[in-house]
SEZAGU-308082 format. One record per residue: residue in one letter; residue number from 1; z, x, y of N, C-alpha, C, CB in turn. Coordinates in Angstrom, 1 decimal. Glycine has a CB too. Layout:
# SEZAGU-308082
<site 'a',NUM,<Z,X,Y>,<Z,X,Y>,<Z,X,Y>,<Z,X,Y>> ...
# end
This chain:
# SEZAGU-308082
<site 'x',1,<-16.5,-3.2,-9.8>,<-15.0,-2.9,-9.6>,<-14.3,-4.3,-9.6>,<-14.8,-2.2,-8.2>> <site 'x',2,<-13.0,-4.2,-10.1>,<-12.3,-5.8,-10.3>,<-11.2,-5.2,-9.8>,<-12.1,-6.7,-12.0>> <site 'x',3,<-10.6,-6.1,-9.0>,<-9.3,-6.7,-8.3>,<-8.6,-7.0,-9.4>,<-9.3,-7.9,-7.2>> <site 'x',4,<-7.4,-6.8,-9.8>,<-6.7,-8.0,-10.3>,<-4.8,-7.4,-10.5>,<-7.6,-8.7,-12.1>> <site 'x',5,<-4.4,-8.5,-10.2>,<-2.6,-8.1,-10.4>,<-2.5,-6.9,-12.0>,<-1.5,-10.1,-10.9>> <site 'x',6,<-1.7,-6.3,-11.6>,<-1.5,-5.0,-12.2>,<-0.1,-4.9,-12.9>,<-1.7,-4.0,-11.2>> <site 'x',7,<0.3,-3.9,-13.6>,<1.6,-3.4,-14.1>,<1.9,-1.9,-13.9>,<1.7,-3.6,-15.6>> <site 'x',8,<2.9,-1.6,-13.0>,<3.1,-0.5,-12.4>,<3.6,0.3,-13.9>,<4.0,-0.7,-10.9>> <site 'x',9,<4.3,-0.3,-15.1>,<4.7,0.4,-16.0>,<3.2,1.1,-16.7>,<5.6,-0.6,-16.9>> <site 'x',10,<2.1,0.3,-16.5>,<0.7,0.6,-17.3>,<0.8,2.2,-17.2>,<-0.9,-0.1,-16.6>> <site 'x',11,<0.4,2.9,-18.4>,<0.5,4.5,-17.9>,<-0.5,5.1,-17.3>,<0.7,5.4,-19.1>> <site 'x',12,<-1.8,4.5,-16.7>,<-2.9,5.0,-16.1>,<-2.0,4.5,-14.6>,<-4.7,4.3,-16.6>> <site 'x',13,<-1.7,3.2,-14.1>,<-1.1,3.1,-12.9>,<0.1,3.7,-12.6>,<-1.0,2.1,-12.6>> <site 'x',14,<1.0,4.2,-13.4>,<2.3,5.1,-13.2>,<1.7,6.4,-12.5>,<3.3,5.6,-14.8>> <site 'x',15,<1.1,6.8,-13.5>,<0.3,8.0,-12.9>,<-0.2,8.5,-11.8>,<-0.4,8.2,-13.3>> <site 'x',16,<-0.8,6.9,-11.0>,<-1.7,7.2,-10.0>,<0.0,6.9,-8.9>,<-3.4,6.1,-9.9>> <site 'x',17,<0.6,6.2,-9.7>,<1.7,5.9,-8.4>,<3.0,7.3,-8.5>,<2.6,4.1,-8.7>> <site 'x',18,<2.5,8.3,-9.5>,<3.5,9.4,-9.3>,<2.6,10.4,-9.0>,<4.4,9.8,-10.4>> <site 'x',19,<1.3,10.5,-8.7>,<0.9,11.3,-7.8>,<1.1,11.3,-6.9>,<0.0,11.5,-7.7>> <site 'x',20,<0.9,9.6,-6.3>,<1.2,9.4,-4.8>,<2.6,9.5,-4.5>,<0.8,8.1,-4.4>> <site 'x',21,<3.8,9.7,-5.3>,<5.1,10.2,-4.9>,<4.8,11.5,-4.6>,<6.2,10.0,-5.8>> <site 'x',22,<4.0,12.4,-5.4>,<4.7,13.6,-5.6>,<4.1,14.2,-4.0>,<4.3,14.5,-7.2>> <site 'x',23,<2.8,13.8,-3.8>,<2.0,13.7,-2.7>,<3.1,13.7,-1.6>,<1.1,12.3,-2.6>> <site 'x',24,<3.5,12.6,-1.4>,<4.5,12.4,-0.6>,<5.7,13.1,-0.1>,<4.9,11.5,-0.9>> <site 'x',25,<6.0,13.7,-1.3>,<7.4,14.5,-1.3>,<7.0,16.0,-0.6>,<8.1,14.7,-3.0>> <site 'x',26,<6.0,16.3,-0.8>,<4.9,17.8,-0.4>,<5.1,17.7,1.0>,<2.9,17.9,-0.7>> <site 'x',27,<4.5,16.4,1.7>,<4.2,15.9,2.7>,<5.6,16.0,4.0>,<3.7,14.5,2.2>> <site 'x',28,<6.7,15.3,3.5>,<7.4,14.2,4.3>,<9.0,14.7,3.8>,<6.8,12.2,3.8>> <site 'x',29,<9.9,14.7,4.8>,<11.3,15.1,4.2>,<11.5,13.7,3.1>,<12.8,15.3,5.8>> <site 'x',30,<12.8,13.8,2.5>,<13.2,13.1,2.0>,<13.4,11.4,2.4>,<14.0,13.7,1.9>> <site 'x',31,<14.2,12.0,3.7>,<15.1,10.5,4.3>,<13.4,9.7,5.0>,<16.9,11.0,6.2>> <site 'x',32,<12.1,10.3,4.9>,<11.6,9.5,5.5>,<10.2,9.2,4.5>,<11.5,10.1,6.9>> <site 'x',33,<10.6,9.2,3.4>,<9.9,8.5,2.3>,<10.0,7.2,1.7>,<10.1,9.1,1.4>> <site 'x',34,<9.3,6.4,2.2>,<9.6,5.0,2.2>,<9.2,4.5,1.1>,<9.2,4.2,3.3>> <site 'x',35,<8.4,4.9,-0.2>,<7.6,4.4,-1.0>,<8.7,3.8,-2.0>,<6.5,5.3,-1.4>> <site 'x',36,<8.2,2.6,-2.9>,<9.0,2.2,-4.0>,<8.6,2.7,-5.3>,<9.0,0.7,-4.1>> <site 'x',37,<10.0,2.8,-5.6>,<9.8,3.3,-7.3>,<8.9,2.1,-8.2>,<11.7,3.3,-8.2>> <site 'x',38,<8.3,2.7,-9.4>,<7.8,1.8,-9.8>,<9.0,0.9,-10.6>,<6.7,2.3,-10.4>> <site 'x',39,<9.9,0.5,-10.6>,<10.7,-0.5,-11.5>,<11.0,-1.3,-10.2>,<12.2,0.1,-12.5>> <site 'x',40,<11.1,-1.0,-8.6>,<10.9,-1.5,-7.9>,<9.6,-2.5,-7.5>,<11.3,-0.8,-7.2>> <site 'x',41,<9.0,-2.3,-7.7>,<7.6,-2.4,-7.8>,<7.3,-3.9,-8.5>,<7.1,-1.0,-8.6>> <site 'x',42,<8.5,-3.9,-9.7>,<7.9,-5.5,-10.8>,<9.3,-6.3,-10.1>,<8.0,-5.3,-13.4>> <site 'x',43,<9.5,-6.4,-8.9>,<10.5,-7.1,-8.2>,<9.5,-9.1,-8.1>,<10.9,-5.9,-6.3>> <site 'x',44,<9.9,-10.0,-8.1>,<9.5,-11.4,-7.2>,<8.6,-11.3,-6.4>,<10.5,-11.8,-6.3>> <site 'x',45,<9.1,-10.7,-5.5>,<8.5,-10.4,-4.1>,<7.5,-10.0,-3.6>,<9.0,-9.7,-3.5>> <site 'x',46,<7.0,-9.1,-5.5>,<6.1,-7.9,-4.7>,<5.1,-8.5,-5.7>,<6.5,-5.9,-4.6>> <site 'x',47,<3.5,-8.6,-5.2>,<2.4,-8.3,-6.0>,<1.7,-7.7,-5.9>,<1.8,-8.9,-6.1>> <site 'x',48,<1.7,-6.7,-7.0>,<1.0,-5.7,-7.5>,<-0.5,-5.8,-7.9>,<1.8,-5.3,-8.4>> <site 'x',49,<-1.5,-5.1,-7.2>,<-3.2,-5.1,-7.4>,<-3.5,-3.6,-7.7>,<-4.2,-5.7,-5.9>> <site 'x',50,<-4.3,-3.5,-8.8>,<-4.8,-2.6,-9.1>,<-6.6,-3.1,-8.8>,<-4.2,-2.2,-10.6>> <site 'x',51,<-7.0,-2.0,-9.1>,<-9.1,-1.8,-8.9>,<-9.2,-1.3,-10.4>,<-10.0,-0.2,-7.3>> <site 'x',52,<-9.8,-1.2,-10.8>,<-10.7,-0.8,-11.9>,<-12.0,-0.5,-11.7>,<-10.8,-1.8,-12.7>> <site 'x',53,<-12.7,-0.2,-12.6>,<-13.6,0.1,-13.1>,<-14.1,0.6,-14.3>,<-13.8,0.5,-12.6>> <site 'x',54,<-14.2,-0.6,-15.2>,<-14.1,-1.1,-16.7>,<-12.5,-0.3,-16.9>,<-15.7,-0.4,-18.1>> <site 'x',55,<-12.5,0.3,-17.9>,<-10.9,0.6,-18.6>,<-10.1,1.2,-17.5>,<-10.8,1.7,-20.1>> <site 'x',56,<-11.0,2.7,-16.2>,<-10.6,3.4,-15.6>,<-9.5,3.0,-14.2>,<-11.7,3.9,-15.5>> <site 'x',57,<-8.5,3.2,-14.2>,<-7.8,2.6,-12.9>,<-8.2,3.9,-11.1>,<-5.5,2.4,-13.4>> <site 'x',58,<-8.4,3.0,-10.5>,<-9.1,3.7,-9.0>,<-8.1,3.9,-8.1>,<-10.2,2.8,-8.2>> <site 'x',59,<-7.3,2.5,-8.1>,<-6.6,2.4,-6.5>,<-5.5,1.3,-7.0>,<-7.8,1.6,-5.0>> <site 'x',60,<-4.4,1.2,-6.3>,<-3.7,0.3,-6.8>,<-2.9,-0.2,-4.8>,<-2.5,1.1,-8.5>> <site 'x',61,<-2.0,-1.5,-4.9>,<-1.5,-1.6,-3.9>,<-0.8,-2.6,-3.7>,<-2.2,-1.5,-3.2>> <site 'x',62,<-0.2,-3.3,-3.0>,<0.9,-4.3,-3.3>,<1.3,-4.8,-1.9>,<2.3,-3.5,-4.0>> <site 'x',63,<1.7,-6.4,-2.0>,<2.2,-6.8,-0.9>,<3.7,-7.3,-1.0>,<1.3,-7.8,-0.5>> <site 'x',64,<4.6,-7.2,-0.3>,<5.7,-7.3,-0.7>,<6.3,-8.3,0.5>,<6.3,-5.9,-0.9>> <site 'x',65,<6.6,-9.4,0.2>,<6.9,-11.0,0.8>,<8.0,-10.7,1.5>,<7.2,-12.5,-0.3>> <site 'x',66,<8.0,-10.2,2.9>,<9.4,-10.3,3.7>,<9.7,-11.6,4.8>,<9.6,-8.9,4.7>> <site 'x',67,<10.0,-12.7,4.0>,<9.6,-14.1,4.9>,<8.6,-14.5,5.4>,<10.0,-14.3,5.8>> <site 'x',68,<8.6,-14.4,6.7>,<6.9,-15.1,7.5>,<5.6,-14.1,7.4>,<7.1,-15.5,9.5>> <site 'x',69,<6.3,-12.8,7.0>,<4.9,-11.6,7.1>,<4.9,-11.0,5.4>,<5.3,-10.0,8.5>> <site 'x',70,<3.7,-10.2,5.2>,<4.0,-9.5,4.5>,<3.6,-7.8,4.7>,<3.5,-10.1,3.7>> <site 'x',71,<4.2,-7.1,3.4>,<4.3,-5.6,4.0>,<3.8,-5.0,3.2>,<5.4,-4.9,4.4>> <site 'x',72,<2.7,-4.3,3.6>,<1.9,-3.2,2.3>,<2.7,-2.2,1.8>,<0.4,-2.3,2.9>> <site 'x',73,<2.5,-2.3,0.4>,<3.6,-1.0,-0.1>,<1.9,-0.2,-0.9>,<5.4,-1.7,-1.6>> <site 'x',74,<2.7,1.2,-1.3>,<2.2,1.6,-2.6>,<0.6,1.7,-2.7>,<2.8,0.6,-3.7>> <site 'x',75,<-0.3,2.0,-1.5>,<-1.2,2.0,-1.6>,<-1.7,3.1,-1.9>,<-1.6,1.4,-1.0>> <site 'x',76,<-2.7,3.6,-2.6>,<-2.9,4.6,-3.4>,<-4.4,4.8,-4.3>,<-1.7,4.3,-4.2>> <site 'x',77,<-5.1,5.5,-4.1>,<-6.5,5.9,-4.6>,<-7.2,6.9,-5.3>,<-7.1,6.1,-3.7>> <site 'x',78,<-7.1,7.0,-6.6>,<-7.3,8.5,-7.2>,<-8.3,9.0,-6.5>,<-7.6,8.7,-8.7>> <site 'x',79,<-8.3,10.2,-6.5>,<-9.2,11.8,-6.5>,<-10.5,11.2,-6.2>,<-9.3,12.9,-8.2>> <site 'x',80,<-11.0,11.1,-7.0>,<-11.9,10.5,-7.9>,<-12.4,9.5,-7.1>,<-11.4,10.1,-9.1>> <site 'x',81,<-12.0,8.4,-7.3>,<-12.5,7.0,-6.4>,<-12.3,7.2,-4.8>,<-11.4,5.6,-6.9>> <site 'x',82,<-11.9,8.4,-4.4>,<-12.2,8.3,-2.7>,<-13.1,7.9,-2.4>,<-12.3,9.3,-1.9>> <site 'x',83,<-13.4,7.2,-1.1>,<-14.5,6.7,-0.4>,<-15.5,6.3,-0.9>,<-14.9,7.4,0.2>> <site 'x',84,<-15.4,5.5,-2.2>,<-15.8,4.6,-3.1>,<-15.7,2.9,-2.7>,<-15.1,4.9,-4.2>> <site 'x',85,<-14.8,2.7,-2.1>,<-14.3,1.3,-1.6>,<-13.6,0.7,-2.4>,<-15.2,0.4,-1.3>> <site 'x',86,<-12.6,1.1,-3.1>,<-11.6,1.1,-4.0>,<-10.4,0.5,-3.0>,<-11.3,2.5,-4.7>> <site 'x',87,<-10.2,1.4,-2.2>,<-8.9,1.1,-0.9>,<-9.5,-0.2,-0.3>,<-8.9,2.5,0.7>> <site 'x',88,<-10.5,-0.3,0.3>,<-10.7,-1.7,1.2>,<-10.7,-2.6,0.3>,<-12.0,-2.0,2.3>> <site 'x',89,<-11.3,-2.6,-1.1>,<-11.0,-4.0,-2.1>,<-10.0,-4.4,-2.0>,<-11.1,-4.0,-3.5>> <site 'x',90,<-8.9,-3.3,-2.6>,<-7.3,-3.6,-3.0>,<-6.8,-4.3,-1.3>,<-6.1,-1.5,-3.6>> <site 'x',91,<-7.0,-3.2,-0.5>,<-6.7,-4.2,1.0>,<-7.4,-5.5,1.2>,<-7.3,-3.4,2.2>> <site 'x',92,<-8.5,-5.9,1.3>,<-9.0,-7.1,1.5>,<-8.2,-8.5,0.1>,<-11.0,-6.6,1.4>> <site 'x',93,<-7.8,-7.7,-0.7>,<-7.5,-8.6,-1.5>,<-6.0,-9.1,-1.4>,<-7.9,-8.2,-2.8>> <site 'x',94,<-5.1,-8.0,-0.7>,<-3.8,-8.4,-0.5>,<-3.7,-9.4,0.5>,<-3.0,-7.3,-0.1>> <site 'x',95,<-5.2,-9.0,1.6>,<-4.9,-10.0,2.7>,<-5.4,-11.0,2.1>,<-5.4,-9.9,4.1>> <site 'x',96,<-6.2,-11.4,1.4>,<-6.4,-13.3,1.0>,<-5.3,-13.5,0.3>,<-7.9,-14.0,-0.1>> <site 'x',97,<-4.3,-12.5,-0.3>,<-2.9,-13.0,-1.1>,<-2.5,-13.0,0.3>,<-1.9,-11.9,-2.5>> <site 'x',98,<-2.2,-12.6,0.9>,<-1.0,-12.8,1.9>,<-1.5,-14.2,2.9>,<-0.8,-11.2,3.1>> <site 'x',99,<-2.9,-14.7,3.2>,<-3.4,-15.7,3.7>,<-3.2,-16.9,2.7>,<-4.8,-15.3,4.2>> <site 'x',100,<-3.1,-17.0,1.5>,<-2.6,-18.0,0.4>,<-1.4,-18.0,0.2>,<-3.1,-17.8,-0.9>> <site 'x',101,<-0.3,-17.4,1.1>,<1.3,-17.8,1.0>,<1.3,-18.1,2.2>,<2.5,-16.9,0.5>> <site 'x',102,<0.5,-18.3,2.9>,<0.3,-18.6,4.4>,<1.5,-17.7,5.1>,<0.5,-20.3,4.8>> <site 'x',103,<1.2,-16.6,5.1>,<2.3,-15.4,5.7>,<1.2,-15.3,7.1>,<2.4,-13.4,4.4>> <site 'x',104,<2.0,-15.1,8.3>,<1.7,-14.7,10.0>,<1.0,-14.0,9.8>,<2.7,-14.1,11.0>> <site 'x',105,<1.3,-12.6,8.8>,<0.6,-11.3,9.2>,<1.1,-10.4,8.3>,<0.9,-10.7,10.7>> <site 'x',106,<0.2,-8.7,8.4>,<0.7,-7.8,7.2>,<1.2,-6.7,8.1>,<-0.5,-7.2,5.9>> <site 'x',107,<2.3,-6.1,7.9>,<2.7,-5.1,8.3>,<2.7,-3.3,7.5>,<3.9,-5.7,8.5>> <site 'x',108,<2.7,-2.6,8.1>,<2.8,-1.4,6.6>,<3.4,-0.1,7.7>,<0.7,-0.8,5.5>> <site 'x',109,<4.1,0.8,7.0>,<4.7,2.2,7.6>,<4.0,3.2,6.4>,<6.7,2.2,7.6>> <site 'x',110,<3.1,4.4,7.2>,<2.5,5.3,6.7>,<2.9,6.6,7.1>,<1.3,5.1,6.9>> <site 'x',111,<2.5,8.1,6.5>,<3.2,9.1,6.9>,<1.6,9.0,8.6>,<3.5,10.7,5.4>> <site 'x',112,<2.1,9.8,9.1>,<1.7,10.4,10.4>,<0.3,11.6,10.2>,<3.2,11.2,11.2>> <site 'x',113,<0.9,12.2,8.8>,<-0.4,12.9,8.4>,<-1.5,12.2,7.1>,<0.2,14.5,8.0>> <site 'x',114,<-1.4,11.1,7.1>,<-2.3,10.2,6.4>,<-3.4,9.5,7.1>,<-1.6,9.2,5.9>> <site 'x',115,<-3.8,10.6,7.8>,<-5.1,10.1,9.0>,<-5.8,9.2,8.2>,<-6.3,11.5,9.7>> <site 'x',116,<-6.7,9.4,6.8>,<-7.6,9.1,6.0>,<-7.2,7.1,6.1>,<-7.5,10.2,4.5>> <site 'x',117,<-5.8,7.0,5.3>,<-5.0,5.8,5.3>,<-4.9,5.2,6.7>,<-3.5,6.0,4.7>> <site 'x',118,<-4.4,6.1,7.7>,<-4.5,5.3,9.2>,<-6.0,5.0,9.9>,<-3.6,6.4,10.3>> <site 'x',119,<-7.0,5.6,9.3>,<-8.6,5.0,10.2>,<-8.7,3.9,8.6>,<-10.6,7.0,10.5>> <site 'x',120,<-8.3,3.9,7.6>,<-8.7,2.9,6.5>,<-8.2,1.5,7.3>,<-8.0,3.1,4.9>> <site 'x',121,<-6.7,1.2,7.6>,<-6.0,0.5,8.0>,<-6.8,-0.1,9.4>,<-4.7,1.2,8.0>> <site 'x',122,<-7.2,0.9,10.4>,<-7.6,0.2,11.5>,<-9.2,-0.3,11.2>,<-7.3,1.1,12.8>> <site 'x',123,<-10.0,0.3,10.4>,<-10.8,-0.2,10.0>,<-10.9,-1.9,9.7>,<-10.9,0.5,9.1>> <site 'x',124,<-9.7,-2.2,9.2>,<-9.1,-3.2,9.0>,<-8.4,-4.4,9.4>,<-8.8,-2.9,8.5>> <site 'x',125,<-8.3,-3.9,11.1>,<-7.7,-5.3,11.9>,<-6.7,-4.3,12.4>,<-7.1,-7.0,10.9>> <site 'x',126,<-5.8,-3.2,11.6>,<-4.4,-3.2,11.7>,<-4.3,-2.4,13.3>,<-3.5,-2.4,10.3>> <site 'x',127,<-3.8,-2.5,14.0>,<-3.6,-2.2,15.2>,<-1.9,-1.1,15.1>,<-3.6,-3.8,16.2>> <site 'x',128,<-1.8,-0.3,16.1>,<0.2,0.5,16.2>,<0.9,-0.9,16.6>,<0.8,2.1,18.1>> <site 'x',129,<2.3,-0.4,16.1>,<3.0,-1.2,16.3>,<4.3,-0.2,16.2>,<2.9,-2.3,15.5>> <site 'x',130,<5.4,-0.6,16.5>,<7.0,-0.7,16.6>,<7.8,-0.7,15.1>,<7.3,-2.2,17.4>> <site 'x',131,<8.2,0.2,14.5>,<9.5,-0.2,13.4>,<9.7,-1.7,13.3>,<10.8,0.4,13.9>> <site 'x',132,<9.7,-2.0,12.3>,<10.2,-3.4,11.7>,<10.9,-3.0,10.5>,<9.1,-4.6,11.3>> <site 'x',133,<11.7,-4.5,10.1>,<12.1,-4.7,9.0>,<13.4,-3.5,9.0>,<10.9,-4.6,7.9>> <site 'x',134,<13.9,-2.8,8.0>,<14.9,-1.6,8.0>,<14.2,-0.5,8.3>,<15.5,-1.3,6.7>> <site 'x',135,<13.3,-0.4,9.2>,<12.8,0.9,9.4>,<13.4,1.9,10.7>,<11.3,0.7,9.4>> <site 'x',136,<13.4,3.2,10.6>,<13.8,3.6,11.8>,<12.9,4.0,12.7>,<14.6,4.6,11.7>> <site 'x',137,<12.4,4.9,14.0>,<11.5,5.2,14.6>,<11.6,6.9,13.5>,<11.8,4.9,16.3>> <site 'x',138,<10.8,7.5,13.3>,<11.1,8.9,13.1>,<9.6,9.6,13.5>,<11.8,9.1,11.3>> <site 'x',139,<9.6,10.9,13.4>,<8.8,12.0,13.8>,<7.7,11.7,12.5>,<9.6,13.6,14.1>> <site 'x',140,<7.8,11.1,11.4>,<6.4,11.2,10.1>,<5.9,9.6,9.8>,<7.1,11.8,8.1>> <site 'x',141,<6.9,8.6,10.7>,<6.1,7.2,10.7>,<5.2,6.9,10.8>,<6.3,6.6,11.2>> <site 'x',142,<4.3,6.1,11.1>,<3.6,5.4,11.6>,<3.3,3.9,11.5>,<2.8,6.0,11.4>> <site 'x',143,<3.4,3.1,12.6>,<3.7,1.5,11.8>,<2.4,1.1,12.4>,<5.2,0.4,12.3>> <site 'x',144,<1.8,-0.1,11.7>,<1.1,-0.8,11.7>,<1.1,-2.2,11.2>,<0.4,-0.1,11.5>> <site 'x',145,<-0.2,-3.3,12.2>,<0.4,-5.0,11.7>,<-1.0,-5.4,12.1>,<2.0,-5.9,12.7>> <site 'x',146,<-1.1,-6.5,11.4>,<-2.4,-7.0,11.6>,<-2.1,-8.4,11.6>,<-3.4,-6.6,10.6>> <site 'x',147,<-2.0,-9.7,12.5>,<-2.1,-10.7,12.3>,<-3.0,-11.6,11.2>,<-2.2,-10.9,13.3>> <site 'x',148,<-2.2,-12.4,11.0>,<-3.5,-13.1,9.9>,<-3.6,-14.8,10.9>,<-2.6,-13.4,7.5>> 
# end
């Protein structure tokens, strides 16, 4: 499996990132769908990691630079590659990007029924936390932060 910066236009990673909308939309009212479009997605700010496995794309995920921290967006795992270790690559690799802009820490907002994503995350350092950034408190949140 290879890490490496990605293109959310690629049509194997659109795909995996409009399942994970449509996922979302099943899931979660409107007003509390925080994910970015993919034309949001090729912003400055944000670096975009996909996983592979040779041509096939697995997982994709992104860290998005909000000053001293950064904030997981767009993380996402096909069918297929579950519980493969596709998710903790793409994760472990955002954090040495986020430890190489010398960012404090990573923050991320998940839905509340994404148990699978919330034991991945604490697997991972990330501990609850409090709304940050533009976020509101709502009933499908869930925040999480991990110091670096």
């Amino acid at each position: 499996m290879i890490i490496a910066r990605g293109d959310p236009r690629d049509p194997q990673v659109s795909a995996l990132l409009q399942a994970s909308h449509a996922l979302m939309e099943t899931l979660f009212p409107p007003e509390e769908n925080h994910y970015l479009s993919i034309d949001a997605l090729r912003v400055p700010e944000i670096h975009f990691f996909v996983a592979r496995d040779g041509d096939t794309v697995l997982a994709c995920g992104a860290l998005k630079q909000m000053g001293t921290y950064g904030e997981l967006k767009s993380m996402f795992t096909s069918e297929a590659a579950r519980g493969k270790g596709a998710a903790s690559a793409i994760l472990d690799h955002i954090e040495m990007q986020a430890r190489n802009m010398d960012l404090t820490g990573l923050k991320l907002e998940t839905g509340n029924l994404l148990h699978a994503a919330q034991k991945l995350y604490a697997k991972h350092g990330f501990v609850l936390c409090g709304p940050f950034g533009d976020y509101d408190a709502n009933e499908s949140s869930v925040f999480m932060e991990k110091p670096l």
